[in-house]
C-alpha positions, 0 to 999 in steps of 0.5 A, spaced: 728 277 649 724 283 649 726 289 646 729 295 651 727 302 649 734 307 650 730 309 656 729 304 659 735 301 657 739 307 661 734 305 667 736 299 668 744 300 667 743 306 673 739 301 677 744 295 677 750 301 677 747 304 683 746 298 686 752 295 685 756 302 687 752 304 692 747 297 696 752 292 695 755 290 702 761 287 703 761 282 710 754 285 710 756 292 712 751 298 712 753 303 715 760 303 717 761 299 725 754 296 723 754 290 721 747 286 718 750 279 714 743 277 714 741 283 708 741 282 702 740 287 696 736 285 690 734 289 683 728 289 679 730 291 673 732 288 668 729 282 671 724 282 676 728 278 683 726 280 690 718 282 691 715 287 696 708 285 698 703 291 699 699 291 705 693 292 701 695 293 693 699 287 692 705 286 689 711 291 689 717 291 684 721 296 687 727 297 683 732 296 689 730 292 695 735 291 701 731 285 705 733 282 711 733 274 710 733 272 716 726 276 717 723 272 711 726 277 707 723 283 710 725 290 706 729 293 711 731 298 705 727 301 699 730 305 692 727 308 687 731 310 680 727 314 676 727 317 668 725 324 667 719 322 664 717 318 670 717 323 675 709 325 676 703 325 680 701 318 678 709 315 680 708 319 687 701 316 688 702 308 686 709 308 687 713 312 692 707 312 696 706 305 697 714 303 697 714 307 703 708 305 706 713 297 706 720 300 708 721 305 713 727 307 710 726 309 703 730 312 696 729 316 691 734 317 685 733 322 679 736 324 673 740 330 674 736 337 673 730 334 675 731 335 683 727 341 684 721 338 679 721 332 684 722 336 691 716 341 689 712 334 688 713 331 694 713 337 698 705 339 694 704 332 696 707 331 703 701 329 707 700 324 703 707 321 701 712 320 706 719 324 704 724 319 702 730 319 707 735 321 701 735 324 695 740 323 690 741 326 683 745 321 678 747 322 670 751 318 665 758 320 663 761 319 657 762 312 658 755 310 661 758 310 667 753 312 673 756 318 678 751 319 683 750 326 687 746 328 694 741 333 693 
């Protein structure tokens, strides 16, 4: 088994808690009255689950995938769950860019106190970056659970 980092290990709860909390759908349901019973949501952290193909760089591992299974698992939703030391240039340019170029609906987390930081990346990097539907802010409290707040 591969040793986590205490970073990484905090990544991968808030993806699954995230995930859980957030993009798991009871009887399909995405939005309240809309119901998709062929979406299915995957994540790729700890374990890679649900690829996202790339039209010219290959395979994706975003960390959330929602897919429509009756479309060949075509990613109708995209989430992203960043680390304060993941916040960059180079994750704009070879990650978020290329998420949003596969999903037309596409969301980014960040750790509580780092928003700003990223909405003046992606606000300098605008015409090369789509901006995510959806900004959200997330911490840990004291028992590790994940509280999630819209930025």
């Amino acid at each position: 088994m591969k040793h986590q980092s205490i970073s990484e290990a905090l990544h991968n709860s808030a993806v699954q808690q995230i995930a859980a909390g957030m993009f798991s759908f009871a009887n399909g349901e995405v939005y309240p009255g809309h119901v998709n019973p062929t979406w299915a949501t995957y994540t790729n952290a700890p374990e890679r689950t649900m690829p996202v193909e790339h039209r010219w760089e290959g395979t994706l591992w975003p960390d959330i995938v929602v897919v429509d299974t009756a479309a060949a698992n075509r990613p109708r939703l995209i989430v992203e769950v960043e680390t304060e030391e993941s916040i960059s240039e180079e994750t704009l340019d070879r990650k978020w860019k290329l998420d949003a170029d596969e999903s037309s609906i596409y969301y980014l987390f960040v750790p509580s106190g780092t928003a700003f930081k990223t909405a003046e990346l992606l606000l300098k990097f605008r015409s090369v970056c789509k901006i995510p539907r959806l900004l959200y802010t997330y911490e840990f409290d004291e028992l590790y659970r994940v509280h999630v707040t819209p930025v």
